[in-house]
KOLKOLTI-772896 format. One record per residue: residue in one letter; y, x, z of N, C-alpha, C in turn. Coordinates in nm, 2 decimals, decimal comma, m for minus. Atoms other than C-alpha are relative to their C-alpha. Layout:
BEGIN
<site resn="a" n_yy="Y" n_xx="X" n_zz="Z" ca_yy="Y" ca_xx="X" ca_zz="Z" c_yy="Y" c_xx="X" c_zz="Z"/>
...
% end
This chain:
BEGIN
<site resn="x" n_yy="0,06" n_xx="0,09" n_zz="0,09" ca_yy="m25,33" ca_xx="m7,54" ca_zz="6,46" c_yy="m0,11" c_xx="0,06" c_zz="m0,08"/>
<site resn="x" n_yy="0,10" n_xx="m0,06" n_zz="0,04" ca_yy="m25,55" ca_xx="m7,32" ca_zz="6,28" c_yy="m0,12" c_xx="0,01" c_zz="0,04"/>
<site resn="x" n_yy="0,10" n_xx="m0,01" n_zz="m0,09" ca_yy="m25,78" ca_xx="m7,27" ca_zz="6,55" c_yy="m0,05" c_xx="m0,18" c_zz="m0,04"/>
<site resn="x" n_yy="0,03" n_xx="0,17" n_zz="m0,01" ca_yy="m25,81" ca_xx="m7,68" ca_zz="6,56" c_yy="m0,06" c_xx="0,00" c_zz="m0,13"/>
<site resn="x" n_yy="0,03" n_xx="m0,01" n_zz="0,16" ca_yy="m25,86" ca_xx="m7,65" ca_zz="6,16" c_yy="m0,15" c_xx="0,07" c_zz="m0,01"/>
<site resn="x" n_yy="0,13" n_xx="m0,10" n_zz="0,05" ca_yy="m26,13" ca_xx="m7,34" ca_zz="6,17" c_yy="m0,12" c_xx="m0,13" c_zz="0,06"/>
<site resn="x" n_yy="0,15" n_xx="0,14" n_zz="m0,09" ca_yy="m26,36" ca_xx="m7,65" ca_zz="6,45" c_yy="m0,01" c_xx="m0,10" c_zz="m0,10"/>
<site resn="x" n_yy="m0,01" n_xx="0,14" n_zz="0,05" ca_yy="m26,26" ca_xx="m7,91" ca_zz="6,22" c_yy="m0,08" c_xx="0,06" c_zz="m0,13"/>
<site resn="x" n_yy="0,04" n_xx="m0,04" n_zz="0,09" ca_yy="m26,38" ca_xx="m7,73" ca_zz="5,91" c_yy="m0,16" c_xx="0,03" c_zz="0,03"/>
<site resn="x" n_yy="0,16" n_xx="m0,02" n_zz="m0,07" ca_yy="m26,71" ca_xx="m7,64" ca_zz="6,10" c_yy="m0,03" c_xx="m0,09" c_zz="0,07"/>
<site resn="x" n_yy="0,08" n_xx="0,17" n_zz="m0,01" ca_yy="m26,83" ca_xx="m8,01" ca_zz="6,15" c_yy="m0,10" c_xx="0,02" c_zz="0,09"/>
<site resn="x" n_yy="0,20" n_xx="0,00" n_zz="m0,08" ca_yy="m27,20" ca_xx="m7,95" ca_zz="6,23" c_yy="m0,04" c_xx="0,13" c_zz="0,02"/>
<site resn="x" n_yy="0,11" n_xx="m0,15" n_zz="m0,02" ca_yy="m27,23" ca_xx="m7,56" ca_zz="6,25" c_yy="0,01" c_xx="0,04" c_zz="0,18"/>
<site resn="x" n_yy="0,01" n_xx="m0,04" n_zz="m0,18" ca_yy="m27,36" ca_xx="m7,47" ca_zz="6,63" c_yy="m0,10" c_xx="0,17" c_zz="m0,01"/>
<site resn="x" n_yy="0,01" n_xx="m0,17" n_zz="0,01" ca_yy="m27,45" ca_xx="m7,12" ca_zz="6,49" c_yy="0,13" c_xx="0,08" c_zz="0,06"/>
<site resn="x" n_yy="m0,12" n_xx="m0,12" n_zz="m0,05" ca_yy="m27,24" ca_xx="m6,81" ca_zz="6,60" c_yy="0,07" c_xx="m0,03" c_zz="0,15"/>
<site resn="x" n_yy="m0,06" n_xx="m0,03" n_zz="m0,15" ca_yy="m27,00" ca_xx="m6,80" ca_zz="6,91" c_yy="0,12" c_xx="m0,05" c_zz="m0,04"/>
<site resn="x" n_yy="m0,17" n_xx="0,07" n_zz="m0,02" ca_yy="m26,64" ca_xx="m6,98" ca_zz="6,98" c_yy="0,04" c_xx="0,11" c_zz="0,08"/>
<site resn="x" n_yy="m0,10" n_xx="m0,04" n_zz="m0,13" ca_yy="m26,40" ca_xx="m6,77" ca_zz="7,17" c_yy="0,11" c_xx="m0,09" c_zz="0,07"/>
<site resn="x" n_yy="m0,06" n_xx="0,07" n_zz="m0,03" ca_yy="m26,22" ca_xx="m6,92" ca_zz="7,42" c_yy="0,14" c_xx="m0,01" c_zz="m0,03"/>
<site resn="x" n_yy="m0,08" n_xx="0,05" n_zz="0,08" ca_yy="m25,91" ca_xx="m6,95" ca_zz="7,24" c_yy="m0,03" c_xx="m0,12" c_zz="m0,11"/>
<site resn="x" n_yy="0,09" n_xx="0,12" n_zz="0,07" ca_yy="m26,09" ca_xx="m7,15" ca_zz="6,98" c_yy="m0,02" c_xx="m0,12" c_zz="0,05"/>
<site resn="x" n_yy="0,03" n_xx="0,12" n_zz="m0,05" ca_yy="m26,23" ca_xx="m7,40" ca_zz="7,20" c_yy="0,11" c_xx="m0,04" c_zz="0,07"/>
<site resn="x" n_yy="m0,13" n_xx="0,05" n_zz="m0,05" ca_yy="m25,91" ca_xx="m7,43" ca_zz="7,42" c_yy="0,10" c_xx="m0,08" c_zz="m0,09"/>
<site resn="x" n_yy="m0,13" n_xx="0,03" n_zz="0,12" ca_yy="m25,67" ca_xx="m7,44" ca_zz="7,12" c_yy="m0,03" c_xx="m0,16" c_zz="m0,06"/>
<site resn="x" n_yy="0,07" n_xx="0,10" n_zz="0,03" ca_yy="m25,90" ca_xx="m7,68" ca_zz="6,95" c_yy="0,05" c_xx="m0,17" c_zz="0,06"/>
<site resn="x" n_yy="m0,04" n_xx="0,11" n_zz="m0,10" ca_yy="m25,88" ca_xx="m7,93" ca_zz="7,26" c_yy="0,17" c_xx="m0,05" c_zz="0,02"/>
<site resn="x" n_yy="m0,16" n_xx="0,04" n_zz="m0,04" ca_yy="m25,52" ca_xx="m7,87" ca_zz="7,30" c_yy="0,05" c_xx="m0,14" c_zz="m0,06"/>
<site resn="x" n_yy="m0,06" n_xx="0,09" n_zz="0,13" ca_yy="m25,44" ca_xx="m8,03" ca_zz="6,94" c_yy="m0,06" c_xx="m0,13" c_zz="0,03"/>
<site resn="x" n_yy="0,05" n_xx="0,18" n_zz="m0,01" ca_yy="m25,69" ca_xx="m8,35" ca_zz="7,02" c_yy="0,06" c_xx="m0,05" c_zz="0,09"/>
<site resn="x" n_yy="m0,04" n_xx="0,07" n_zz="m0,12" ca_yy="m25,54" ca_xx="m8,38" ca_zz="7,34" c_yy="0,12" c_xx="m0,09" c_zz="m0,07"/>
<site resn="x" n_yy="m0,11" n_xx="0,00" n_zz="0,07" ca_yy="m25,22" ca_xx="m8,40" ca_zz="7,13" c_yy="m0,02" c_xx="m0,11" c_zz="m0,07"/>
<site resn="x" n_yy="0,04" n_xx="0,10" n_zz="0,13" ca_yy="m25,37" ca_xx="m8,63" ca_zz="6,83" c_yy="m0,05" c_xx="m0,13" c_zz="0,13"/>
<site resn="x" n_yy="0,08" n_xx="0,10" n_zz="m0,04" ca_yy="m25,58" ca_xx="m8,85" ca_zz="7,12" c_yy="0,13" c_xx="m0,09" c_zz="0,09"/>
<site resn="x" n_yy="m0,15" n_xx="0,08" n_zz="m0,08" ca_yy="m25,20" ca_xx="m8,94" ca_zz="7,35" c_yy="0,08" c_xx="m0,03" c_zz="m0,15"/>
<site resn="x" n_yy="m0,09" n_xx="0,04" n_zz="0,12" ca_yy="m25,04" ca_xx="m8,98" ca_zz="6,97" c_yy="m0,10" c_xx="m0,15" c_zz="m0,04"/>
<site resn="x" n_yy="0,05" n_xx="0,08" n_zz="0,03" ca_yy="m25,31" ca_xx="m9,23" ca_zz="6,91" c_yy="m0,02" c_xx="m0,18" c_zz="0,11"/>
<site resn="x" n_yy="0,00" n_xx="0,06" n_zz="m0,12" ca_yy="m25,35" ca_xx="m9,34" ca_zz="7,24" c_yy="0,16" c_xx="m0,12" c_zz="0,02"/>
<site resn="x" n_yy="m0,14" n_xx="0,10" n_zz="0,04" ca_yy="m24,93" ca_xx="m9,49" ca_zz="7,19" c_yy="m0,05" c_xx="m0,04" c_zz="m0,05"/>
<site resn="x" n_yy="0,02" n_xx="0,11" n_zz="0,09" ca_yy="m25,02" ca_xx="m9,63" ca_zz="6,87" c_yy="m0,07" c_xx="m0,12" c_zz="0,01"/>
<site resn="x" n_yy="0,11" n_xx="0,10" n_zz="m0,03" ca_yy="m25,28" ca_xx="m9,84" ca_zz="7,03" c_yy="0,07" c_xx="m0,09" c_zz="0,09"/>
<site resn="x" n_yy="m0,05" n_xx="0,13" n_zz="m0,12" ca_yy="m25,03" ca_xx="m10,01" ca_zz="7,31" c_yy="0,10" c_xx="0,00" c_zz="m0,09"/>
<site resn="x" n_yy="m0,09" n_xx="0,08" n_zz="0,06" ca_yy="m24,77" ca_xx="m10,06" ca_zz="7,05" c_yy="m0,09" c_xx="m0,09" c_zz="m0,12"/>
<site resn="x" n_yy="0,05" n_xx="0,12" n_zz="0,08" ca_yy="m25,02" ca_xx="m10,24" ca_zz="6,79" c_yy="m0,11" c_xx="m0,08" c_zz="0,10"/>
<site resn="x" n_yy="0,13" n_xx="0,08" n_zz="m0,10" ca_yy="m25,27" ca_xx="m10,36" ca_zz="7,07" c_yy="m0,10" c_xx="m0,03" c_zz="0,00"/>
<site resn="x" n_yy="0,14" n_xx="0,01" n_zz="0,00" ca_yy="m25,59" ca_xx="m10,32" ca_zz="6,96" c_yy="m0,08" c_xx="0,09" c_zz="0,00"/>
<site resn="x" n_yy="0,06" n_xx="m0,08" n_zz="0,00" ca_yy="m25,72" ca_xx="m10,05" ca_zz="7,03" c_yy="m0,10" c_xx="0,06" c_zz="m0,11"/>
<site resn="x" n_yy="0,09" n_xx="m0,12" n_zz="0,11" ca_yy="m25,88" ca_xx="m9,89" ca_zz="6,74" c_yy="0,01" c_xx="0,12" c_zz="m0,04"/>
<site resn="x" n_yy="m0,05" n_xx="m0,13" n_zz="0,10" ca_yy="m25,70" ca_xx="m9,58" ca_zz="6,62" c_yy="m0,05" c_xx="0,07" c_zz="0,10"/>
<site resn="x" n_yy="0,06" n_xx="m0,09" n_zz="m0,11" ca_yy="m25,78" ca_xx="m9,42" ca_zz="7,00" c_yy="m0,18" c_xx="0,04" c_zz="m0,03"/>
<site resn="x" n_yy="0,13" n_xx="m0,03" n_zz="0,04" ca_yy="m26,14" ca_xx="m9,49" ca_zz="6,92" c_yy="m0,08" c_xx="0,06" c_zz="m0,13"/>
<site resn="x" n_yy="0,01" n_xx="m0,05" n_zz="0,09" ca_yy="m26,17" ca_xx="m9,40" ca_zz="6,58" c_yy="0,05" c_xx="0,18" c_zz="0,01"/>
<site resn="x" n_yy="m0,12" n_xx="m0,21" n_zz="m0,04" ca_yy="m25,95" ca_xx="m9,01" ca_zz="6,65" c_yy="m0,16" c_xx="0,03" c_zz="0,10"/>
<site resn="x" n_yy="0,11" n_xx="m0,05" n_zz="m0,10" ca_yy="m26,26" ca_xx="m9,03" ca_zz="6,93" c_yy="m0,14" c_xx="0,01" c_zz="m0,04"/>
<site resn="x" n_yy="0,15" n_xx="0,00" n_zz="0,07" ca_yy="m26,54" ca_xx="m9,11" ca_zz="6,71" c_yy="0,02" c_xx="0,14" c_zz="m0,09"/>
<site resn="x" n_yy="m0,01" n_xx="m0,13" n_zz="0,06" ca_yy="m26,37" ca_xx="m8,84" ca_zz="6,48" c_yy="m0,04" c_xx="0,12" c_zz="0,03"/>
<site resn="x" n_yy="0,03" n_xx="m0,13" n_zz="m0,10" ca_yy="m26,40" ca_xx="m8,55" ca_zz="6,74" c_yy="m0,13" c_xx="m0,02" c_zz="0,04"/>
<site resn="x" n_yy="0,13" n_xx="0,02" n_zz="m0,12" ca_yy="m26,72" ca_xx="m8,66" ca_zz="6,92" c_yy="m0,09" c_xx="0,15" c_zz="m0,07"/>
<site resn="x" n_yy="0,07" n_xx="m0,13" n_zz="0,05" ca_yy="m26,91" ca_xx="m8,39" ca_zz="6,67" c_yy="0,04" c_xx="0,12" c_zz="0,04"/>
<site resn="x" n_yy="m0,05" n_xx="m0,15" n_zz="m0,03" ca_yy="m26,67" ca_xx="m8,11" ca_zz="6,64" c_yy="0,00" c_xx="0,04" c_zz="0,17"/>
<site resn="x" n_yy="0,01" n_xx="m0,05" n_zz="m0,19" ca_yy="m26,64" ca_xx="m8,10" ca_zz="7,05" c_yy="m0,13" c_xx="0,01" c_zz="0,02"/>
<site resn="x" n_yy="0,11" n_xx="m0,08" n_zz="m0,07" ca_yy="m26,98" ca_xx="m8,08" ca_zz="7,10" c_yy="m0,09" c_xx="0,11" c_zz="m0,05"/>
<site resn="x" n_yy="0,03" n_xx="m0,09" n_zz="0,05" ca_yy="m27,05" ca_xx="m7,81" ca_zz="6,86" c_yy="0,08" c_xx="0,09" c_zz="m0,03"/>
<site resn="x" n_yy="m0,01" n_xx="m0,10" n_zz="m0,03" ca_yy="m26,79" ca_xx="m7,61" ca_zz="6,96" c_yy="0,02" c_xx="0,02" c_zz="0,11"/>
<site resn="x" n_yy="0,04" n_xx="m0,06" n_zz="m0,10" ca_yy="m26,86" ca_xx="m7,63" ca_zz="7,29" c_yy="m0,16" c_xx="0,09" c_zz="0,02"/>
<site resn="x" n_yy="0,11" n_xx="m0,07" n_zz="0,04" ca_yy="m27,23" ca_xx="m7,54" ca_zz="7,20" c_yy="0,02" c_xx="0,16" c_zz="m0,04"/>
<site resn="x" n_yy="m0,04" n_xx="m0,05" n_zz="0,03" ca_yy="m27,02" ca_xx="m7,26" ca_zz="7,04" c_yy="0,02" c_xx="0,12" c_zz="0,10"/>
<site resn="x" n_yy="m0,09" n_xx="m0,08" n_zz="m0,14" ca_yy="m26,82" ca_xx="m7,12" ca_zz="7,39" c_yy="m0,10" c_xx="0,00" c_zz="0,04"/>
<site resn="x" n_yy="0,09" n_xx="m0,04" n_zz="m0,04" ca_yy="m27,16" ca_xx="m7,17" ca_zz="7,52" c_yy="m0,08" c_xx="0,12" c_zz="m0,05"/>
<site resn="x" n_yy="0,04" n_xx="m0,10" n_zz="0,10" ca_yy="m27,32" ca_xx="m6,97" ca_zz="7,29" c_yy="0,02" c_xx="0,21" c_zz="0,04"/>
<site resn="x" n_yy="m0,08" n_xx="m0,13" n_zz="m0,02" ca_yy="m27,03" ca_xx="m6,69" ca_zz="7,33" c_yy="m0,03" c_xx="0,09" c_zz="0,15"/>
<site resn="x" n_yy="m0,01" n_xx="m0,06" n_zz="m0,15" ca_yy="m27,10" ca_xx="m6,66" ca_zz="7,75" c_yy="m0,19" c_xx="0,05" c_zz="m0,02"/>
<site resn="x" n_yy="0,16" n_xx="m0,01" n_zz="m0,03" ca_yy="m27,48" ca_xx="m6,62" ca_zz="7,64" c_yy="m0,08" c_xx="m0,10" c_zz="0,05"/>
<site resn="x" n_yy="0,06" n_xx="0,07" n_zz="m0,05" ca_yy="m27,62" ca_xx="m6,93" ca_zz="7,74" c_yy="m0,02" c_xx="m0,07" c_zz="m0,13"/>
<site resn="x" n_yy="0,02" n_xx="0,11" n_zz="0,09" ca_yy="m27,79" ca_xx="m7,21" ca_zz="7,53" c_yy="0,08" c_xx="m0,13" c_zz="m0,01"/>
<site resn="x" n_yy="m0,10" n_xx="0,11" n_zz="m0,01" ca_yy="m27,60" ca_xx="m7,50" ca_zz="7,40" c_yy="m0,09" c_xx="m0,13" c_zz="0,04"/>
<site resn="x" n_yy="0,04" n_xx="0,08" n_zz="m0,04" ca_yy="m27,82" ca_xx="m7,73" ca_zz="7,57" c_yy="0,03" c_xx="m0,03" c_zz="0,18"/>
<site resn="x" n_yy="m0,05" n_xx="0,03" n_zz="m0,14" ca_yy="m27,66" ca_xx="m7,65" ca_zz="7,87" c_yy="0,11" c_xx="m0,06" c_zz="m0,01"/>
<site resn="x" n_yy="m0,19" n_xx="0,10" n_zz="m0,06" ca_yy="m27,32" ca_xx="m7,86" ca_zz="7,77" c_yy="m0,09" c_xx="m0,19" c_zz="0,04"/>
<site resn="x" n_yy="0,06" n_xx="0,13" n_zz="m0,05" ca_yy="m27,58" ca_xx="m8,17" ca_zz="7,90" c_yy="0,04" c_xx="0,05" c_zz="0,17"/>
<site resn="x" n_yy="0,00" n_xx="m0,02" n_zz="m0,16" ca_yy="m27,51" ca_xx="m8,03" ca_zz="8,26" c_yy="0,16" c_xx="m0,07" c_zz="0,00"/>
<site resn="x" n_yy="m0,11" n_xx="0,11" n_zz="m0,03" ca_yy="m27,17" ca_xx="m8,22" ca_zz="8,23" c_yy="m0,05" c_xx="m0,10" c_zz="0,02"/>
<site resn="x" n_yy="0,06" n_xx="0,15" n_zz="m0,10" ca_yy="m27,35" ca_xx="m8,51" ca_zz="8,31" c_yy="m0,02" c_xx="m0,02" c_zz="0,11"/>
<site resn="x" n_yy="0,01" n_xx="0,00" n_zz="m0,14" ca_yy="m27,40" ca_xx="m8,44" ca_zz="8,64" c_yy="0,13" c_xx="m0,04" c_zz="0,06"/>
<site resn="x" n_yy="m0,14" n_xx="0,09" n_zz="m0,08" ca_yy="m27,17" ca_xx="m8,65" ca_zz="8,85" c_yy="0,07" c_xx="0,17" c_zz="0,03"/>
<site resn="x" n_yy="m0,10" n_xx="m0,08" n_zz="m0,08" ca_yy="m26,88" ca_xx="m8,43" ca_zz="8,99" c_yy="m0,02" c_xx="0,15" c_zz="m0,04"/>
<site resn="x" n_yy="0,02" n_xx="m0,09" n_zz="0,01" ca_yy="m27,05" ca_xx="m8,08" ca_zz="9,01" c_yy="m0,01" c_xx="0,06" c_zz="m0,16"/>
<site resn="x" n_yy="0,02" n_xx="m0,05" n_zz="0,10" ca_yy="m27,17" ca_xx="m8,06" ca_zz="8,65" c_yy="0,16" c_xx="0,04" c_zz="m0,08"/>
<site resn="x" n_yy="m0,14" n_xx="0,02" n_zz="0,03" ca_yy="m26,78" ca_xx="m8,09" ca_zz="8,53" c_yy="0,01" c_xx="0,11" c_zz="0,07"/>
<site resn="x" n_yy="m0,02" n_xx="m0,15" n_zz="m0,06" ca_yy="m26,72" ca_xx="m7,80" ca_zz="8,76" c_yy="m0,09" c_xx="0,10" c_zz="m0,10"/>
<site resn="x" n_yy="0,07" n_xx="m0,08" n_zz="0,07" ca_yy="m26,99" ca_xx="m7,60" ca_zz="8,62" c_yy="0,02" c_xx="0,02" c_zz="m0,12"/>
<site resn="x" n_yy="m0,04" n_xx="0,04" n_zz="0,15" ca_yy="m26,89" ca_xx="m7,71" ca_zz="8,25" c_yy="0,14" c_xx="0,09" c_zz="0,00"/>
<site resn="x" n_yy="m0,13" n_xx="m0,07" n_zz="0,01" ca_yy="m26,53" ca_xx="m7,58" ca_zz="8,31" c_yy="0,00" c_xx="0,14" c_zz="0,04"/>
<site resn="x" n_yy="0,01" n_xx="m0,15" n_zz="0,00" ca_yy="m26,60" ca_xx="m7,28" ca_zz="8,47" c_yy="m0,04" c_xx="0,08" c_zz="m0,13"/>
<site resn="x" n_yy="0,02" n_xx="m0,07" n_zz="0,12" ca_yy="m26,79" ca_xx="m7,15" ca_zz="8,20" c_yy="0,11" c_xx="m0,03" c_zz="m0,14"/>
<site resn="x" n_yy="m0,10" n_xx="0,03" n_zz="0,08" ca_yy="m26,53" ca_xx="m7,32" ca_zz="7,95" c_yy="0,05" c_xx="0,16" c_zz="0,00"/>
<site resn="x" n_yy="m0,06" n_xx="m0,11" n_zz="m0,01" ca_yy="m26,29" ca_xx="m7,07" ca_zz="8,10" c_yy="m0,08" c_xx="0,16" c_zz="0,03"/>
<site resn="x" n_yy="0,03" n_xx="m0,09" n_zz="m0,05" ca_yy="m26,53" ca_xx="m6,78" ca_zz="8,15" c_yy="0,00" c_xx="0,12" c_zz="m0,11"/>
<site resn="x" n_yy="0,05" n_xx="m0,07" n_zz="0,07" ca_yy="m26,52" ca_xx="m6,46" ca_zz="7,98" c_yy="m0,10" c_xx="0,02" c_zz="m0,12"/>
<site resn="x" n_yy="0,13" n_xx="m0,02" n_zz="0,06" ca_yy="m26,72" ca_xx="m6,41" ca_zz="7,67" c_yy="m0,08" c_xx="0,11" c_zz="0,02"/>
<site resn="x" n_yy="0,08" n_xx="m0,11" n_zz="m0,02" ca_yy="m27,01" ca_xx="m6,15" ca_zz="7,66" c_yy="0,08" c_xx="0,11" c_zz="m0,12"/>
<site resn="x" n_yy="0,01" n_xx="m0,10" n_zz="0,08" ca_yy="m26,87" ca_xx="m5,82" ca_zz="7,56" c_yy="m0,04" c_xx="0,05" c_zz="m0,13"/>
<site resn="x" n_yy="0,07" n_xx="m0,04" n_zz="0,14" ca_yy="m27,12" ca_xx="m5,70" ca_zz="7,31" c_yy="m0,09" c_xx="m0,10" c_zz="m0,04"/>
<site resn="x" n_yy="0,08" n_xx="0,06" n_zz="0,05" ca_yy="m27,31" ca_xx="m5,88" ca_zz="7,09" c_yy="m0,12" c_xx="m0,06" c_zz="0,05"/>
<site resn="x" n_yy="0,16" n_xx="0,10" n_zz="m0,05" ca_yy="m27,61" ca_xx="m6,16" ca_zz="7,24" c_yy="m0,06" c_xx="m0,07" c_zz="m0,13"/>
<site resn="x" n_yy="0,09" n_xx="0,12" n_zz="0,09" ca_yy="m27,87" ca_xx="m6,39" ca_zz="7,07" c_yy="0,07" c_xx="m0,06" c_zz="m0,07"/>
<site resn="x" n_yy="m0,06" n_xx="0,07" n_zz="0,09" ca_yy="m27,61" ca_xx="m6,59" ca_zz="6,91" c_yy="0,09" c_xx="0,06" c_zz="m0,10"/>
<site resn="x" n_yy="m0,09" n_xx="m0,08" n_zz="0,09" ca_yy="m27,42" ca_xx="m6,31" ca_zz="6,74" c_yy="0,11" c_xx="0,09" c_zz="0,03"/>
<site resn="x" n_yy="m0,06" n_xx="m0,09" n_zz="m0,09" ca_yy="m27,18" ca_xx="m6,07" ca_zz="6,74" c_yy="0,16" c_xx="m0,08" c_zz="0,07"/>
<site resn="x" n_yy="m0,09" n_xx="0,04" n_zz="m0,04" ca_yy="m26,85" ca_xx="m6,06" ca_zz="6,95" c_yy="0,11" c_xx="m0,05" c_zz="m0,11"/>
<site resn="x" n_yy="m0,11" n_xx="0,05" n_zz="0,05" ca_yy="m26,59" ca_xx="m6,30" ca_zz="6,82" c_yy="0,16" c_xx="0,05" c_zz="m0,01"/>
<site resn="x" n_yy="m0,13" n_xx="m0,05" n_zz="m0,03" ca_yy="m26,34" ca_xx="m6,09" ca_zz="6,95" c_yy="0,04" c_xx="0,12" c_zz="m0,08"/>
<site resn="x" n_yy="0,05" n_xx="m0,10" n_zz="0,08" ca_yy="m26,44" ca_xx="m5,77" ca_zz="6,75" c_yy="0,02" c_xx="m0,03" c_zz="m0,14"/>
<site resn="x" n_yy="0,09" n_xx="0,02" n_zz="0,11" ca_yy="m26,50" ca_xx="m5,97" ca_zz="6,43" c_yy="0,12" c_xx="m0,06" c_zz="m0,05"/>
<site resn="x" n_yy="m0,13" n_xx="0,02" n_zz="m0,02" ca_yy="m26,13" ca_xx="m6,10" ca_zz="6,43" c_yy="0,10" c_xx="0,10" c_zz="m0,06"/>
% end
């Protein structure tokens, strides 16, 4: 929960580096919040609460994916390559899951070090 709290607390910042615990953890909890909202919406039937929990996250997820990006050394203009039908989703996840960089890159130092 913490992890989900530190993204949630960092709204709009796409400075520094996420480690993949961060960004995983993060998702875990919305997955969690988005199927808790997701019931609420077929027992009252109007779908709002799903959408609203989704408008909630839409920031934080793409600025701490910007983040994990960040961390592998790439720019966060590459989380637009999820758009690509089929492949880009592959490519998006891989790096998800991929090792951070070691030592310190352009976006700052290791998040694992700094811990």
């Amino acid at each position: 929960m913490n992890w989900y709290l530190k993204v949630m607390r960092n709204y709009f910042n796409i400075s520094g580096r996420a480690r993949r615990t961060e960004y995983w953890m993060y998702f875990l909890v919305y997955l969690a919040i988005a199927i808790v909202a997701g019931l609420l919406d077929a027992l009252v039937g109007l779908g709002l609460i799903g959408g609203l929990v989704a408008l909630a996250h839409l920031v934080p997820s793409i600025t701490v994916g910007v983040r994990r990006l960040h961390d592998i050394g790439r720019s966060g203009w590459w989380l637009l390559i999820a758009l690509l039908p089929l492949v880009g989703w592959i490519i998006a996840l891989y790096w998800a899951v991929k090792e951070g960089d070691a030592q310190d890159n352009a976006y700052g130092s290791n998040p694992k070090t700094a811990d």
